[in-house]
ZATIGU-334074 format. One line per field, with one value per residue (C-alpha): x, y, z. Coordinates in nm, 4 decimals, padded with zeros to 6 digits. Layout:
<sites>
px <- [X	...] $
py <- [Y	...] $
pz <- [Z	...] $
</sites>
This chain:
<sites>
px <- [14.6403	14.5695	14.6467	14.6342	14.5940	14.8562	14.8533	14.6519	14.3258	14.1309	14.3030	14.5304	14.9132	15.0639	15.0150	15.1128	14.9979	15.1017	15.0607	15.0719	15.1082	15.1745	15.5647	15.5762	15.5366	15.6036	15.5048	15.3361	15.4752	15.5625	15.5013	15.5149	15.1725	15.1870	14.8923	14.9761	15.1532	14.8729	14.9003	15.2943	15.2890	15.1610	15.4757	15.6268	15.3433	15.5325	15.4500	15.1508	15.4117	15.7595	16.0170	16.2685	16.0290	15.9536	16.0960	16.1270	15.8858	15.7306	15.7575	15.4837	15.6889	15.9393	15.6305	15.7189	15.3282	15.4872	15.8510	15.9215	15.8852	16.1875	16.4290	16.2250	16.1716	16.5447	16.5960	16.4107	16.5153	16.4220	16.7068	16.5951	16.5336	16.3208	16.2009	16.1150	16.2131	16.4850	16.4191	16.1986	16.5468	16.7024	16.4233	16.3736	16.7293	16.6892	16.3660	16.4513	16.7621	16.5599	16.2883	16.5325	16.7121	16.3538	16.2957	16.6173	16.5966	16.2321	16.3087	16.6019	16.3959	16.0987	16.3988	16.5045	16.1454	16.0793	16.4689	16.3432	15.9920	16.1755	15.9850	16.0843	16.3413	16.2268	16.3876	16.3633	16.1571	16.4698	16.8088	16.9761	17.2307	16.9140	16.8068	17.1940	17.0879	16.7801	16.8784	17.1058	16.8210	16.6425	16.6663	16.5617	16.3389	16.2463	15.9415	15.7340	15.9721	15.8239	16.0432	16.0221	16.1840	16.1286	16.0101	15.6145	15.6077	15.6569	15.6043	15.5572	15.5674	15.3793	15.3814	15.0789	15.1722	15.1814	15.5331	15.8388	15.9517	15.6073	15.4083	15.1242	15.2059	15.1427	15.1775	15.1332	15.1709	15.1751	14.9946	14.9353	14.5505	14.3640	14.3962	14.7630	14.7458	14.9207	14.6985	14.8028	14.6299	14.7012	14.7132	14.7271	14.8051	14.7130	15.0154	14.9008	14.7262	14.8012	14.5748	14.5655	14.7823	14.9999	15.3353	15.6350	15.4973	15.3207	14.9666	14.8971	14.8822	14.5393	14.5703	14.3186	14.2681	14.3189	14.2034	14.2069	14.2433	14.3742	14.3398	14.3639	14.0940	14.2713	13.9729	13.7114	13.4154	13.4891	13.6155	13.9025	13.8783	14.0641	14.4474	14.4176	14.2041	14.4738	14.7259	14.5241	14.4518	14.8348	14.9287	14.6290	14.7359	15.0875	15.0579	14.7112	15.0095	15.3375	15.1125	15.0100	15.4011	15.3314	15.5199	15.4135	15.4589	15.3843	15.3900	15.4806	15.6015	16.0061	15.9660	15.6901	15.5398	15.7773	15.8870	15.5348	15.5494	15.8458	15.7290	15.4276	15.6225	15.8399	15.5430	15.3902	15.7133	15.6885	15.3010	15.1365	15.2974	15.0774	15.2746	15.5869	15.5854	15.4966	15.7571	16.0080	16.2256	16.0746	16.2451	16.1038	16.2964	16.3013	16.3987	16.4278	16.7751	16.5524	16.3531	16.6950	16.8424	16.5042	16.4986	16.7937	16.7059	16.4517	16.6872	16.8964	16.5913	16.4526	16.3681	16.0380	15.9365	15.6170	15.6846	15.6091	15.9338	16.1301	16.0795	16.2029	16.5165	16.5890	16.5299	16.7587	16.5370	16.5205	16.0943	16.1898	16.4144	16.3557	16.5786	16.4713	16.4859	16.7148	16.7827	16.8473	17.1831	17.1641	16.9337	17.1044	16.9830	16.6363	16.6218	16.7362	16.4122	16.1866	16.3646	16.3951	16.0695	16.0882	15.8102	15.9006	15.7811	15.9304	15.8336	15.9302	15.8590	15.6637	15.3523	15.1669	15.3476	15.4182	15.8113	16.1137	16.1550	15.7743	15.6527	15.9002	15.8003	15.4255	15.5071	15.6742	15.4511	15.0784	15.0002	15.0550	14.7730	15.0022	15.1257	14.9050	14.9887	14.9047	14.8026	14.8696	14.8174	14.6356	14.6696	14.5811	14.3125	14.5143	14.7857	14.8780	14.7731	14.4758	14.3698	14.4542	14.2766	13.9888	13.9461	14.1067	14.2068	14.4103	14.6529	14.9901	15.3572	15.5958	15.3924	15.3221	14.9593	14.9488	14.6052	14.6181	14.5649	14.7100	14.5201	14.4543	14.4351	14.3853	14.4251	14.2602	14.3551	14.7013	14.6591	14.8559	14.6033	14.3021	13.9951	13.6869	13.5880	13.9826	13.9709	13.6021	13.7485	14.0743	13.9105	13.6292	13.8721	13.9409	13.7848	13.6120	13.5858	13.7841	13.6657	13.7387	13.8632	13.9922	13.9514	14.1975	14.4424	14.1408	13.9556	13.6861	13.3993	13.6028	13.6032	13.2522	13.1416	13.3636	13.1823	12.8597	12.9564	13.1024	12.8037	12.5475	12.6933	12.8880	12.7278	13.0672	13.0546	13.4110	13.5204	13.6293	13.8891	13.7969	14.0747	14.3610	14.2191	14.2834	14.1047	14.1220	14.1443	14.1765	13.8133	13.7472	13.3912	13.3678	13.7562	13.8454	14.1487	14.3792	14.4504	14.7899	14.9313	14.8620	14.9810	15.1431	15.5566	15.5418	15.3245	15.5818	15.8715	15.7005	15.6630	16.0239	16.1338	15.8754	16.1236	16.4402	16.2428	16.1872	16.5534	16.6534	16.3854	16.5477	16.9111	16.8331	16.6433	16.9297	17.2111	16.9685	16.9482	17.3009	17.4743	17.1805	17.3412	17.6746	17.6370	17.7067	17.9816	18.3346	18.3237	18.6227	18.7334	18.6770	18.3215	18.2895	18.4354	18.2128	17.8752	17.9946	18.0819	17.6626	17.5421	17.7403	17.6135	17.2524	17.2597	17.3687	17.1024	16.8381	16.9984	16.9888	16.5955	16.5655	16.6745	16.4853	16.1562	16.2432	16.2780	15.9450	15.7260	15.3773	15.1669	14.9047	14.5820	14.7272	14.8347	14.4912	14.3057	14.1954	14.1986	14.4543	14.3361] $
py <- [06.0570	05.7925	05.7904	05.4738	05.4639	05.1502	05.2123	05.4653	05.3278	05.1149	05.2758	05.5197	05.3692	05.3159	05.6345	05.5840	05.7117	05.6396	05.8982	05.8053	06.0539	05.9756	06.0429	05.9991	05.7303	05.9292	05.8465	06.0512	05.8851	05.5083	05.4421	05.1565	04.9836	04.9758	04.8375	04.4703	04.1924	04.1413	04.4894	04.5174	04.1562	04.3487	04.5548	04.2376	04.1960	04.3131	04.6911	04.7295	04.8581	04.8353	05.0154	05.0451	05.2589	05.5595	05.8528	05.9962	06.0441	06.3209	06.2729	06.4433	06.4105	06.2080	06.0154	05.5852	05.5720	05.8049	05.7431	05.4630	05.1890	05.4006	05.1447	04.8702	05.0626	05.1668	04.8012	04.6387	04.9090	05.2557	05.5058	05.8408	06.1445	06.1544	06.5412	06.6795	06.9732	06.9913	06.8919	06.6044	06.5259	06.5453	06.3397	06.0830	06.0183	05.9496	05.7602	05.5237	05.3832	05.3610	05.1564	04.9280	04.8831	04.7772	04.6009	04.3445	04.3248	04.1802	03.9117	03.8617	03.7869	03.5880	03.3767	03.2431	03.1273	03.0002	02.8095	02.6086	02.5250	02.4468	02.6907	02.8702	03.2000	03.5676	03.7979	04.1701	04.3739	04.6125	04.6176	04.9619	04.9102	04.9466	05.2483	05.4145	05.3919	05.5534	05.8672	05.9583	05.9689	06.2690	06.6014	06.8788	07.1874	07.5162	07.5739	07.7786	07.7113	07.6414	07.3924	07.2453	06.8921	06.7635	06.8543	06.9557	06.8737	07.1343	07.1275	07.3736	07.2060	07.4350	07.4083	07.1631	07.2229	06.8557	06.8074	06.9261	06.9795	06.8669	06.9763	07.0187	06.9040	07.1715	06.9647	07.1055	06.8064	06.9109	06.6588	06.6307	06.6643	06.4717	06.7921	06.8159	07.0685	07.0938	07.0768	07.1654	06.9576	07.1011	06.8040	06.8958	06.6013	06.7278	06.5189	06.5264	06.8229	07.0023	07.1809	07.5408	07.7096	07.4139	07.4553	07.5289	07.4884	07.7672	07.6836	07.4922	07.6735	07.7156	07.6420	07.8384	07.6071	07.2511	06.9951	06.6995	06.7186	06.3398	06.4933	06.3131	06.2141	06.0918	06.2364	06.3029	06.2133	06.4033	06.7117	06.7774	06.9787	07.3094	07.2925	07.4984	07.2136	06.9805	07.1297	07.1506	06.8118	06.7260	06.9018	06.7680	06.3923	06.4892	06.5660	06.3355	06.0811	06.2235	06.2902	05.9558	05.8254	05.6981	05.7139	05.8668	05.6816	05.9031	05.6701	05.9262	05.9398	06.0058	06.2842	06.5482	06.4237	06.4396	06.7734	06.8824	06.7202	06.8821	07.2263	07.1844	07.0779	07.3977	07.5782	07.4322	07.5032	07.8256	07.9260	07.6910	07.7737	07.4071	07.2245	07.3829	07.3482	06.9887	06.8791	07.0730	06.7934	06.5256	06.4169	06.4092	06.1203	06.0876	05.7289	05.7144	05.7732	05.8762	06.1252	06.2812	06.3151	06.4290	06.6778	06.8305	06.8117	07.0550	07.2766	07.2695	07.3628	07.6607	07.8305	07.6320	07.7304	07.9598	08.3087	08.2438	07.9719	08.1669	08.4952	08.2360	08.1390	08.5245	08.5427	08.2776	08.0351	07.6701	07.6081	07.2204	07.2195	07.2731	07.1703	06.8384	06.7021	06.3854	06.2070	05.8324	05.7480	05.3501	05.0649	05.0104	05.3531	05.2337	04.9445	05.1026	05.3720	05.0654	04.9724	05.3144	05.3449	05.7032	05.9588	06.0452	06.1028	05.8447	05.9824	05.7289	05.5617	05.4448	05.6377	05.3244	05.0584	04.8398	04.8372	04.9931	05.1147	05.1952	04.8299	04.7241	05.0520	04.9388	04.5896	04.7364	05.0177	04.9300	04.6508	04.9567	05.1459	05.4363	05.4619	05.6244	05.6296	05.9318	05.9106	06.2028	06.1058	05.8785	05.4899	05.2940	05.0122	04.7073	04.8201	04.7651	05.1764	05.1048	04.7649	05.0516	05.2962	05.1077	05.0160	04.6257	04.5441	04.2750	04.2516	04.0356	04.2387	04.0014	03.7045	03.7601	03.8677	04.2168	04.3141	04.7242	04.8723	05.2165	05.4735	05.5795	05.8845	05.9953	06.3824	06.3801	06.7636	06.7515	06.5726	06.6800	06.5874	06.8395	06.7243	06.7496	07.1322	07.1805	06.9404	07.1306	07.4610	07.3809	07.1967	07.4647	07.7286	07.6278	07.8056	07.6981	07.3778	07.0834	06.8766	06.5687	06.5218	06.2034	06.1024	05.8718	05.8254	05.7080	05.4500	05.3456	05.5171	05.8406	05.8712	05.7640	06.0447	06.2882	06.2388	06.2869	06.5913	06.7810	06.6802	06.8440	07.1627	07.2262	07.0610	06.9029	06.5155	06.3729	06.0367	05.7896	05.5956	05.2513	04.9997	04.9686	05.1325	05.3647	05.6525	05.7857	06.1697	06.1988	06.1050	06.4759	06.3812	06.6979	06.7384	07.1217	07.1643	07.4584	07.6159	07.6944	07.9729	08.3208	08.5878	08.8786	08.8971	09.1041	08.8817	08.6331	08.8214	08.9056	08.5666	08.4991	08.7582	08.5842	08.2830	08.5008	08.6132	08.2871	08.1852	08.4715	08.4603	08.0621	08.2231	08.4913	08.2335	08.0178	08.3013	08.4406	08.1062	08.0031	08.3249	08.2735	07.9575	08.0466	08.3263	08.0210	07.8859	07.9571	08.0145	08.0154	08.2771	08.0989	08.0122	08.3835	08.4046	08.2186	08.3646	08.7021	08.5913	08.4048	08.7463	08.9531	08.7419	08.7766	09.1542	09.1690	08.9550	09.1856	09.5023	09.3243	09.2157	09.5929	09.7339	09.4931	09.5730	09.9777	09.9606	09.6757	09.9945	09.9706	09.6732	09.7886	09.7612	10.0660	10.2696	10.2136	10.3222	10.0059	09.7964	09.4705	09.1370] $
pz <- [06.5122	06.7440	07.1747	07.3270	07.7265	07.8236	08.1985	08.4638	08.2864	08.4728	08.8051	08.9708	08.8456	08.5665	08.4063	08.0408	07.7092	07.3759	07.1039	06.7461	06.4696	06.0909	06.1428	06.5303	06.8357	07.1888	07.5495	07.7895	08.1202	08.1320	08.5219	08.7398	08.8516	09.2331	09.4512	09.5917	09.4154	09.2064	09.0523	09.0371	08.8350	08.5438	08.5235	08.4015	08.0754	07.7781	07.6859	07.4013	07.1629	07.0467	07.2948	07.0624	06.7846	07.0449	06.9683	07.2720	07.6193	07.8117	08.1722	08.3477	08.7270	08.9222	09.1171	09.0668	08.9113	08.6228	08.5664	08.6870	08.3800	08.2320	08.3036	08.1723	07.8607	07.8492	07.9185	07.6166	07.3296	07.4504	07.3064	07.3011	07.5366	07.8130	07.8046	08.1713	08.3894	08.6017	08.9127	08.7490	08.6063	08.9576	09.1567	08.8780	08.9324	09.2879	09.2869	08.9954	09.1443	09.4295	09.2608	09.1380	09.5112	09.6422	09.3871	09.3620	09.7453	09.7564	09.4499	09.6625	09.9970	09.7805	09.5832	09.9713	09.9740	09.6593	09.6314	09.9525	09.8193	09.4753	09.2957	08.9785	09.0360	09.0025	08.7687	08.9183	08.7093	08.6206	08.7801	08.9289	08.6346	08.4211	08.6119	08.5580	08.1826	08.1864	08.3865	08.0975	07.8090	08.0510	07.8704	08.1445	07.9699	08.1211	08.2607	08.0270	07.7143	07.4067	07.2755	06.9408	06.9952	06.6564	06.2997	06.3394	06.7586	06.9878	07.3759	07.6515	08.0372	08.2550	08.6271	08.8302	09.1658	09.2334	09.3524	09.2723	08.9332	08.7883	08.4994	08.3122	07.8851	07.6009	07.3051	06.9388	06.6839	06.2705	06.0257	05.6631	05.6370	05.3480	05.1298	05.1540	05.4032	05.7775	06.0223	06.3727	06.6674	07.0239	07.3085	07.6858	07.9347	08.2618	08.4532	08.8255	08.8878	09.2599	09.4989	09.5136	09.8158	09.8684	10.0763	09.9116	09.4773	09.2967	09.2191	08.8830	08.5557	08.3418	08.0209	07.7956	07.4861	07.3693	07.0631	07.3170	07.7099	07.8652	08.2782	08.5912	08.8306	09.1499	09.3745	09.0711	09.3623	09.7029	09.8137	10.0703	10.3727	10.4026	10.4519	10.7777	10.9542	10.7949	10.9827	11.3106	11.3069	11.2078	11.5748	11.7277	11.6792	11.7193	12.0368	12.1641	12.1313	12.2615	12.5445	12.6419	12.5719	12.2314	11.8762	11.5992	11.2293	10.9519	10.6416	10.3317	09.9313	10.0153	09.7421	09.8095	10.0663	10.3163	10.2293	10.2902	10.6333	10.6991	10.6219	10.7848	11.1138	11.0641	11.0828	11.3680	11.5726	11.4890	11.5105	11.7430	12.1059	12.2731	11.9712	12.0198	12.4392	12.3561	12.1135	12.2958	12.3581	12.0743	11.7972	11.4648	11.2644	10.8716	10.8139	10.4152	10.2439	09.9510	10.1408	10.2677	09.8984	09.7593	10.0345	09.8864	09.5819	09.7144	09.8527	09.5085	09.2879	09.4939	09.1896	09.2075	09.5007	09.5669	09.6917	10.0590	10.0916	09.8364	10.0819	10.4041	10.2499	10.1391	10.5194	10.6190	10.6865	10.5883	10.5350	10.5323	10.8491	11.2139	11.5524	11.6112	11.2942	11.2512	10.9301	10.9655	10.8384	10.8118	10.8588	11.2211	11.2976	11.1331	11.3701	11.6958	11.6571	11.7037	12.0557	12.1644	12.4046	12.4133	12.2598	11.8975	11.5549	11.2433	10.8968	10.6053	10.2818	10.0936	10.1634	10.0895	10.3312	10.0286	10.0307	10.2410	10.6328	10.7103	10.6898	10.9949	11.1642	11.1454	11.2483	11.5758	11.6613	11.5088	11.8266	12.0887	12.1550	12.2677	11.9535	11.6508	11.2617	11.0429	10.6947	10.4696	10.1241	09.8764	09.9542	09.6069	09.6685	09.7271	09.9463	10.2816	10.3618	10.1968	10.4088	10.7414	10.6353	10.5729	10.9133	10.8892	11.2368	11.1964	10.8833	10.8368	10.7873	10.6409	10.6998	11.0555	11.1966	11.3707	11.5613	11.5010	11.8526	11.7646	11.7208	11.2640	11.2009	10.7681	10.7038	10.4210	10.3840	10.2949	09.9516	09.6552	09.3968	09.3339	09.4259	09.2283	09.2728	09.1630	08.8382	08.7483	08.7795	08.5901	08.3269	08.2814	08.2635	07.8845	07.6492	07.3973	07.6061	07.3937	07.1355	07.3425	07.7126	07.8571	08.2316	08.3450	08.6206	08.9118	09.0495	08.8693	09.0831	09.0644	08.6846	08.6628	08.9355	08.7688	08.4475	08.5969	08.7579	08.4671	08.2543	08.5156	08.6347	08.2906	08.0462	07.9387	07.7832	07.8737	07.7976	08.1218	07.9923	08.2047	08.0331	07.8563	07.5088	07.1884	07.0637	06.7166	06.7171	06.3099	06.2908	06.4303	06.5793	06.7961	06.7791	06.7571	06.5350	06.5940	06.2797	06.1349	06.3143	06.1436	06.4113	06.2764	06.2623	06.5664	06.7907	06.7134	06.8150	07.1143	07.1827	07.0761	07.3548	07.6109	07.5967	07.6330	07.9875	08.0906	08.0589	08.2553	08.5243	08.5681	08.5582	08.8083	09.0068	09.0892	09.1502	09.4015	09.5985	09.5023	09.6921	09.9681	10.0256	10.0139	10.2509	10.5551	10.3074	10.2689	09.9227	09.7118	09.4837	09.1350	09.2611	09.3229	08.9531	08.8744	08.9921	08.8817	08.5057	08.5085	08.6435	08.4276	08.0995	08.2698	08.2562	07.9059	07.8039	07.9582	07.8433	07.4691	07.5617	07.6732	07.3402	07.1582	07.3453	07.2889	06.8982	06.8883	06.9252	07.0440	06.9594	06.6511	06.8545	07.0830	06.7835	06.5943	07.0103	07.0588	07.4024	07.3737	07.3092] $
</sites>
């Protein structure tokens, strides 16, 4: 068995990994490389590998750095499923037509430029046509489902608290060993791993075993400050700048991001009285169509959601919505916010400043020193965020120079990756520890710290992936295998009835936030019909897991007085 890192190698994007087995070819993510011009021209070099021989993908989450090559694949063979969760499903749709708007309309803008200098046309990368395709090969699976989704492959997506919808990868792959035997090899692909006590996602899973580990190191070499001093210092700026007249640009990811923003606002209206007396009469502007459909996307997949936002929409409460908030409609909205001089707050996309609204929102707002711009994520060296955060004073926005005289601010504690104490204590929490463990998905510097770390304070030798390379996991060296699965009939019936509960915990899930919903609706009768006929099935299925629980008996360890393992 062989992986192959093709992308989210020597650097944050990109994040793809190619998985060969002696019947099998499969994908862990196939994302864009984002970062400048110089970085997004490699998402024109052909892929390391066939498209056309995959056999299917596992997408990780609906972040462009992860799904969005789909197309492209799609586009030069690809015809299989793309296996994710739900909402993954729901926000990939979103963000991939997206991806493929942005990127028509800048070949579009440089193609003006380059027909008058009489240089050679640009193709875009993928069109949204190309993009259409795609969304139908995704194939949404349960979290905690283990799915077998071919002969000797079976996968369980488990939930990393990164964003919405996305997952940490369970993967179980059957070979022929050199004796004729099947040997079973366990891979776990971290995905994006969240922070613990994040707004609005449950906290990531820990997984307790694995062959091979390929995790993420995103902030490998620092630590981030507490969310609570996150959110002060959100309300802080907020209002240091209404105060002295000025505007307010939050650059941030449409999907995730925002939503954070959003709750964290809600909360700030609701706990901080100075914040609340201030932004009394202050609009708060979200200026990204993608940001308003991901946003209900949100709203649609509230099964999800942590127990603290699932309790405020029981209480009829919106955690992403507050009185001031105003979506943009249209790009004649966009443009009259940047001749309004009145206070206000403009949250949009991309969280970078490489593409879309926030770029013309910077070039109208970053030579005021009234004005401030708040950074609440991860900007990729190379970008336009990056070249800000950084300190660079003066910079150029489609072509023209701009002299920053507005005050930066970069809340470093509202990031959605885990930082280094988070990837050593999810990583540690294996046990044994893996036979091999792959860094990838950081800078350079990151992995290389991250190594160090785990080395010292765990004694743990992983591997930084620093380029576009394959490792050979048949050749064992250290590699754990699993062996073929020997549990008793009963253990595996329990585990047969563990998926039944996870089906109905989704089911119940989504009446529950369905009829909260409705409860402002006029509903009609067949939708009542409806929900009734889901519940009723719901009840039968638990009675029929009830039974089946009754005659399973005790497990043998109690019967022979022994404690459970």
């Amino acid at each position: 068995m062989k992986i192959r890192f093709c992308g989210a190698a020597d650097g944050v994007t990109g994040s793809c990994h190619l998985i060969e087995t002696d019947r099998y070819k499969f994908l862990l993510d196939c994302g864009l490389f984002q970062g400048g011009r110089k970085s997004e021209e490699r998402n024109r070099v052909p892929f390391p590998f066939n498209p056309s021989e995959i056999d299917f993908v596992l997408l990780s989450h609906a972040h462009a750095d992860h799904c969005g090559r789909l197309p492209l694949l799609v586009k030069q063979g690809f015809r299989s499923q793309i296996y994710c969760t739900d909402a993954t499903a729901d926000l990939a749709d979103i963000i991939l037509r997206d991806s493929a708007y942005i990127n028509q309309r800048e070949v579009e803008y440089r193609n003006k430029k380059n027909h008058r200098l009489g240089r050679k046309l640009e193709e875009p990368v993928y069109t949204i046509n190309d993009a259409i395709e795609a969304v139908k090969y995704l194939s949404p699976v349960f979290y905690g489902q283990k799915k077998e989704i071919r002969d000797g492959i079976t996968v369980r997506f488990n939930e990393a608290g990164h964003m919405l919808g996305s997952s940490i990868l369970e993967i179980w792959i059957d070979e022929t060993g050199k004796d004729g035997k099947i040997e079973t090899t366990k891979i776990v692909f971290s995905g994006d791993l969240g922070t613990t006590g994040r707004p609005i996602l449950r906290d990531p899973e820990q997984i307790r075993e694995a062959d091979a580990v390929i995790m993420e190191t995103t902030y490998g070499d620092r630590v981030h400050p507490p969310a609570a001093s996150g959110i002060r210092e959100l309300s802080e700026a907020v209002q240091k700048t209404i105060k002295r007249g000025g505007t307010v640009v939050i650059p941030a990811f449409a999907v995730g991001r925002t939503q954070d923003v959003l709750y964290y606002f809600n909360r700030l209206y609701s706990n901080d009285p100075d914040f609340a007396k201030t932004m009394k009469d202050i609009r708060v502007y979200v200026d990204s169509p993608m940001a308003e459909a991901a946003t209900e996307v949100f709203k649609k997949n509230a099964q999800d959601y942590d127990e603290e936002a699932r309790d405020m929409l029981m209480e009829g409460k919106n955690p992403i919505s507050f009185e001031n908030l105003v979506f943009v409609k249209d790009v004649f909205e966009s443009q009259a916010l940047n001749h309004d001089s009145r206070p206000k707050v403009i949250i949009s996309a991309s969280g970078m400043c490489e593409a879309g609204r926030i770029k013309h929102h910077l070039k109208h707002n970053l030579w005021d020193s009234r004005n401030s711009v708040i950074f609440v994520g991860y900007q990729a060296a190379g970008t336009l965020g990056r070249l800000i955060v950084d300190g660079e004073r003066d910079i150029r926005i489609f072509g023209e120079p701009i002299h920053i005289a507005a005050e930066i601010f970069n809340l470093r504690g509202f990031s959605g990756h885990a930082d280094r104490e988070g990837l050593f204590r999810w990583i540690t929490s294996f046990n044994p520890v893996p036979g091999k463990i792959f860094l990838v998905h950081g800078e350079q510097e990151s992995k290389k710290a991250f190594a160090e770390y785990l080395e010292k304070k765990a004694g743990i030798k992983p591997i930084a992936v620093m380029e576009e390379s394959s490792a050979d996991l048949s050749e064992g060296r250290g590699l754990r295998r699993v062996s073929p699965d020997k549990r008793s009939e009963k253990l595996d019936e329990l585990i047969s009835l563990r998926e039944k509960l996870v089906k109905i915990h989704h089911g119940l899930e989504h009446i529950l936030y369905t009829t909260t919903l409705a409860a402002d609706e006029n509903m009609t009768s067949d939708r009542i019909s409806e929900i009734d006929e889901i519940i009723s099935n719901l009840e039968k299925d638990t009675l029929n897991l009830g039974s089946a629980v009754t005659d399973f008996g005790e497990p043998e360890a109690y019967q022979a007085g022994e404690e459970p393992k």
